[in-house]
Every structure is written in C-alpha cells, then in structure tokens.
N, C-alpha and C positions, 0 to 999 in steps of 0.2 A: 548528545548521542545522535547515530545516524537517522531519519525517517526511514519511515518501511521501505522501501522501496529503496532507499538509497543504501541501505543496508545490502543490497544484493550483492555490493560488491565483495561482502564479507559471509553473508550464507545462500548457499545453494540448498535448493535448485532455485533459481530464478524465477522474476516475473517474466511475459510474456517477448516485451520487445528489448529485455537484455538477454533473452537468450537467442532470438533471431538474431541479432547482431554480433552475441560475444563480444559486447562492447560495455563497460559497467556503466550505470545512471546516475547523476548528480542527483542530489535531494531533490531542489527544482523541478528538473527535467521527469523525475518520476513521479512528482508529487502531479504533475499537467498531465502526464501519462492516465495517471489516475484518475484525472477530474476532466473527465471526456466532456462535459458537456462547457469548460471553463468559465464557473461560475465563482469558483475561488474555495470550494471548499467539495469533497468526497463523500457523496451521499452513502448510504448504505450496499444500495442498487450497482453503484459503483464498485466501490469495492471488492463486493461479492463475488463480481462478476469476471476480476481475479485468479479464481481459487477450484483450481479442479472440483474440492469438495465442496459445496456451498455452506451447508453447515458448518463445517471449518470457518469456512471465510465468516459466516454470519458472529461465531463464536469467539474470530480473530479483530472482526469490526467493534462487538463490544469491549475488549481491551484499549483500542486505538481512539476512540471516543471517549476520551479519557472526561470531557464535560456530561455525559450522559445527553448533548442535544441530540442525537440522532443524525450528526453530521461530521467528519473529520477536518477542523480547519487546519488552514495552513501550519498556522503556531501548535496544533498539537500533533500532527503529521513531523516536522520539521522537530519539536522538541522530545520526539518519542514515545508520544502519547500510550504508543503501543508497550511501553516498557521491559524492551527485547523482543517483543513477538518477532515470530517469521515474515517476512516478506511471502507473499503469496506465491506459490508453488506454477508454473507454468500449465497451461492447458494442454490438451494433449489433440 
C-alpha cells in the first residue's frame, strides 16, 4: 500500500508541496518532505504540522505509528502504517 503522502496521488486534498506544484509525490520523496529535520524517521511534531487541524493530524499520527514508539519510520510510513488514513490536508 501507498505511504501517506504517497497516497496523494490517489486522495485529495493534498499535502502541502503536491499542491504548490500539482505535481504527485513518490513515497520517498514525501516520506523526506515529511521528515524535515532528516533524521530517518517522522516525529510527531512533524507530522502534525501537516494538517490544517492539529488534532486531526495528532489523531491521524496515532494510526500511522502503527509501533506505538512515538515516531513514524520509514518501513511503517512506506508500508501503511497508517492503514488507509488520509494524507494530510493542505494548509491554508
């Protein structure tokens, strides 16, 4: 299954920098999008900071942390940790 983000190309509305571009995002390329500071994995803080609504997001991160560590690695990002969730909704 797609990662979050790599899913945009399948549900809208988009995250932030596939909708400035209208360009869709590889798994990779969204999963790095994500992991601003690249340390290899999606902290919470990250995530969140996604998601028009925070609570959303906060509520969409515990789906995606499918280990309960408090962080999204690559392999549960990349294997759908999030088990369908939404890709994060664009900011406004």
């Amino acid at each position: 299954m797609a990662g979050l983000l790599g899913m945009a190309v399948l549900c809208s509305p988009c995250p932030v920098a596939a909708q400035a571009t209208r360009e869709p995002l590889g798994q990779e390329e969204a999963f790095q999008l994500l992991d601003k500071n690249r340390d290899g994995r999606i902290t919470r803080e990250e995530f969140v900071g996604f998601w028009k609504n925070p609570h959303t997001g906060a509520r969409e991160f515990q789906k995606w942390d499918a280990d309960g560590d408090g962080v999204i690695s690559r392999e549960e990002y990349l294997g759908d940790g999030g088990r369908g969730s939404q890709p994060p909704p664009a900011k406004e």
